[in-house]
N, C-alpha and C positions, 0 to 999 in steps of 0.2 A: 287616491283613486286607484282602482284594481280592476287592473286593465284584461286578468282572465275573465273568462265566461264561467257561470255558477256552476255547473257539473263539472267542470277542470278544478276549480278551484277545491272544492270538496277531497277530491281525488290525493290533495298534495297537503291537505292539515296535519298530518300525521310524520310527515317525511324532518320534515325540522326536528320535533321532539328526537326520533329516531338517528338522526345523524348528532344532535348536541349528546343523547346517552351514550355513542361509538367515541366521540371525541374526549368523555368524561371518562370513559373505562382506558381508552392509553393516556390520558395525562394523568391519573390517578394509578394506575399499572407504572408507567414513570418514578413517579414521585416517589408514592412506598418503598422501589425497589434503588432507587439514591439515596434513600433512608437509612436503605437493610445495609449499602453498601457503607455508606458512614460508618453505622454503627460495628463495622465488623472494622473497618481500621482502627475505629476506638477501642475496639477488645485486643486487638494484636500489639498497639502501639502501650494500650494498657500491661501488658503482660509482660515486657519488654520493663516499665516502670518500677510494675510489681518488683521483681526478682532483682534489679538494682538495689533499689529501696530494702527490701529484704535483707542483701547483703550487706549493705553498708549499716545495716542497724547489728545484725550479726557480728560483725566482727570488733565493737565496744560491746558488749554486753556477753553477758555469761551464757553459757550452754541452757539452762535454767528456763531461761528467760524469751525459749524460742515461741508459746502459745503467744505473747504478747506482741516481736517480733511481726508475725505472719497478721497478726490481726493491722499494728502502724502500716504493717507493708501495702494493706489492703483499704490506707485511707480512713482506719478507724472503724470499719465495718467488718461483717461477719461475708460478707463477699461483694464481690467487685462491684461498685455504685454502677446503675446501666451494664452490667455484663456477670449473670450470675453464673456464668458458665465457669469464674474463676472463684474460686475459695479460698478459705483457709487449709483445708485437706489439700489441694491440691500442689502446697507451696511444698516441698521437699527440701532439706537444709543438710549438708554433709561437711564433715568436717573431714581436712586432710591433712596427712604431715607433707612434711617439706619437700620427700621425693613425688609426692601426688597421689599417694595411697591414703584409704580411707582410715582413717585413727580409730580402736580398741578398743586401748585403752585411756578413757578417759582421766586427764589429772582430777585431785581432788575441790579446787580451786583457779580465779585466774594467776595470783600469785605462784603457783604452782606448775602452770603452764609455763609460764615464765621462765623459771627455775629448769623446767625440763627441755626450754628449747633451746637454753643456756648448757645443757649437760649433754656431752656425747654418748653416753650412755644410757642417756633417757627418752631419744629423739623420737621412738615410736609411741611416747605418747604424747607427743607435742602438738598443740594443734597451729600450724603455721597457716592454714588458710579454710578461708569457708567457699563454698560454692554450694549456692541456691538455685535450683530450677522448676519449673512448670513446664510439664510435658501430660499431652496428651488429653487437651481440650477439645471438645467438639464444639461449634459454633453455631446453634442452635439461631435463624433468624425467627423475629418477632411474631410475624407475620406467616401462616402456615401458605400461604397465596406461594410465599419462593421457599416452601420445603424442599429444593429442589439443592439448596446452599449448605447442607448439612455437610462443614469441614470439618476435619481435624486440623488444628493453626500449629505451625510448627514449636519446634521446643524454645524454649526461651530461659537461656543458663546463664548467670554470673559469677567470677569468681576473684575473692576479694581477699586479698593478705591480711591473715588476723592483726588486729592492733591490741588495742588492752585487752579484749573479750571481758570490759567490767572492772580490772584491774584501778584500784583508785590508790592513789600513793599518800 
């Protein structure tokens, strides 16, 4: 039983719809934007994986062999599953000698490298280590609603003592 009188009651039909819309546009404002923020620790945490993974595939495997590298790195895809702001372009691979300068001249082989990192003579072309980085991602959220989130996520470098680069005995 409805205890207003008919022209009060009239008056107030509308007011419910209009406060359950207010309540649905910040829970839904909310929600998306816990979404957006998930998904940008999963691109940052991802990136961090990437460039691991990256290196540690890099330093068994030959110089050759880096298109394949970058794509394992990337999970078997041509960019990052949920975060396509990360690629294969983006993945950058260097090769260093021993003192931490960038290597040349490259040997002709891993066997070779071997042979050069073994020779004091030969040491600038030795590649003693690799380091792989991702730099210079912008963070693109899904949702244009928080265009507001467009970072750049910091650099993300790893750097890994060559082992065989391929070398098979």
């Amino acid at each position: 039983m409805n205890i207003l009188p008919l022209p009060l009651r009239r008056r107030t039909l509308g007011v419910a719809t209009v406060e359950f819309a207010l309540v649905c546009l910040v829970f839904f404002t909310l929600l998306f934007g816990a979404l957006e923020f998930a998904r940008l620790l999963y691109v940052y945490n991802s990136l961090q994986e990437v460039t691991r993974r990256a290196a540690r595939e890099m330093t068994v495997r030959w110089i050759s062999d880096e298109a394949s590298v970058k794509t394992l790195a990337l999970f078997g895809a041509a960019a990052l599953p949920g975060g396509p702001e990360v690629n294969s372009a983006s993945i950058s691979i260097e090769y260093l000698a021993a003192d931490g300068s960038a290597v040349t001249v490259f040997p002709g082989s891993p066997g070779d490298n071997l042979s050069a990192c073994g020779d004091a003579n030969r040491t600038a072309s030795c590649i003693f280590s690799v380091r792989v980085s991702i730099n210079n991602i912008r963070y693109s959220p899904m949702l244009t609603l928080f265009g507001f989130l467009n970072l750049t996520l910091p650099t993300s470098s790893v750097t890994m003592h060559a082992e065989s680069m391929g070398f098979d005995t």
